[in-house]
C-alpha positions in Angstrom: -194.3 143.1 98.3 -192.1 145.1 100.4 -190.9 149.0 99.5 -187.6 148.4 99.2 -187.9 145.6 96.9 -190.6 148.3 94.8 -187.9 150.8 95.5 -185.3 148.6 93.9 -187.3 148.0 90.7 -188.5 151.3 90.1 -184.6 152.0 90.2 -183.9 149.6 87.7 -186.8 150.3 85.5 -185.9 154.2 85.1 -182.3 153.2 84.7 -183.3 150.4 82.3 -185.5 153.1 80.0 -182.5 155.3 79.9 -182.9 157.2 82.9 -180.7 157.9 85.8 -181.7 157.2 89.3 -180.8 155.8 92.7 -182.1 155.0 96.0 -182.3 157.7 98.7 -180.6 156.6 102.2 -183.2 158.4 105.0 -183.3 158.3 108.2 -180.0 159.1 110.8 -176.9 157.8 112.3 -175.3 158.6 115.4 -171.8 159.0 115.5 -169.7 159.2 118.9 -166.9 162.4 118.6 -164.7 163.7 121.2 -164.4 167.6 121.2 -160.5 169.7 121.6 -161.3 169.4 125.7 -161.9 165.7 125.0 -165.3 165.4 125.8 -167.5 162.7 124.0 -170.9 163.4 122.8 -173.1 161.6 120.4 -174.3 163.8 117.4 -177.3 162.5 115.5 -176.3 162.8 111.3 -179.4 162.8 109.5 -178.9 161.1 106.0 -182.0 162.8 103.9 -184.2 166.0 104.8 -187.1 165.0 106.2 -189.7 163.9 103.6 -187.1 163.2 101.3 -189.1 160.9 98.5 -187.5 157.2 98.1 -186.1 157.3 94.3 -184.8 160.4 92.9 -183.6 160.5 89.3 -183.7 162.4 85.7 -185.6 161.0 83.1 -185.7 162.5 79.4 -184.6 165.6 80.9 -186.5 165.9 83.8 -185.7 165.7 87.6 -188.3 163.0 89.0 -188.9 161.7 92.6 -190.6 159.2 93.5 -192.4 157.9 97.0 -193.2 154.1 97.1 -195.7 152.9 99.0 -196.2 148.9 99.6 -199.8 148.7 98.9 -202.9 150.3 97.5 -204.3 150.7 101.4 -200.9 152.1 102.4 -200.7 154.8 99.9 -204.6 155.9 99.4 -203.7 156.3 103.7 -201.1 158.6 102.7 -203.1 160.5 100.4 -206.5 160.6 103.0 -203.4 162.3 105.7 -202.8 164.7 103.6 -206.1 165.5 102.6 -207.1 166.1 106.4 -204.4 167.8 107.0 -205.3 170.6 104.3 -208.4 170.6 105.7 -207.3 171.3 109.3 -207.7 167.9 110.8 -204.1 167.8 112.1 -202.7 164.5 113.5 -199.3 164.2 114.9 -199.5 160.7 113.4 -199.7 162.7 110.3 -196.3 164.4 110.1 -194.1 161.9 108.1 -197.2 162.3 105.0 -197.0 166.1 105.7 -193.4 166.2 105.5 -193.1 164.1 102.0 -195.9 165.8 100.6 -194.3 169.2 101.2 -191.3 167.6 100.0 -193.1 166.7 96.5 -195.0 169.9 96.7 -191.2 171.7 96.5 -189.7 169.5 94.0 -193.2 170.2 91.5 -192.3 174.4 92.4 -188.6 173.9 91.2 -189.8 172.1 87.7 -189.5 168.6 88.6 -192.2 165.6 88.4 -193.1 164.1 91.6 -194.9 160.4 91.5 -196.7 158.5 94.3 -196.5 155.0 93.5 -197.2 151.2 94.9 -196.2 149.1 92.0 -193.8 149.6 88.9 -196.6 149.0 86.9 -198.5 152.2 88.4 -195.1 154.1 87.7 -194.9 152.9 84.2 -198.9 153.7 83.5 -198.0 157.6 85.0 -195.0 157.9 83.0 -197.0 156.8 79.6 -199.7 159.2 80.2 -197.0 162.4 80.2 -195.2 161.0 77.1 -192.3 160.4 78.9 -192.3 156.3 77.6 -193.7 154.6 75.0 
């Protein structure tokens, strides 16, 4: 199945259960503007910080993220990145797992819940083992 088709469901699922969340937008735009001397220059509008997770809501009180991953392989990949990288195997291939683990790692520091998820299934099984669904 594709992320954004997880994305959408975990969505619907927290919204469903009484929750509130949405989709983030990541990536960047560029958007052509002409300075007072009328020069034009493209300026690059990043939507997200980098390592922004995929779904961010509040559930039962609670500020959750989420990062979706579209398989088992793809997300046990993510994990095995970060775990070299804490252990000083640095990859440059490595930076977008750095980026939204530190991102998660951040959001956990401020009080919120962070998840790291390939199905809805796997979201609903975490969210049952801390109490926050029946």
């Amino acid at each position: 199945m594709k992320e954004n088709n997880i994305q959408n469901q975990i969505v619907e699922y927290i919204n469903l259960i009484g929750g509130c969340a949405t989709k983030v937008q990541s990536g960047s735009i560029l958007k052509q503007y002409t300075n007072k001397f009328g020069q034009t220059h493209m300026c690059r509008i990043n939507l997200a910080d980098e390592g922004t997770s995929d779904v961010m809501g509040c559930l039962r009180g609670r500020f959750i993220v989420v990062e979706v991953k579209r398989d088992q392989e793809e997300l046990d990949r993510w994990e095995r990145q970060w775990q070299n990288y804490i252990r000083g195997k640095i990859c440059k291939s490595y930076q977008r797992s750095i980026e939204q683990h530190e991102y998660q790692r951040r959001v956990r520091k401020a009080g919120g819940l962070t998840f790291a998820v390939c199905s809805v299934d796997m979201f609903e099984k975490d969210l049952i083992e801390l109490d926050l669904v029946k």
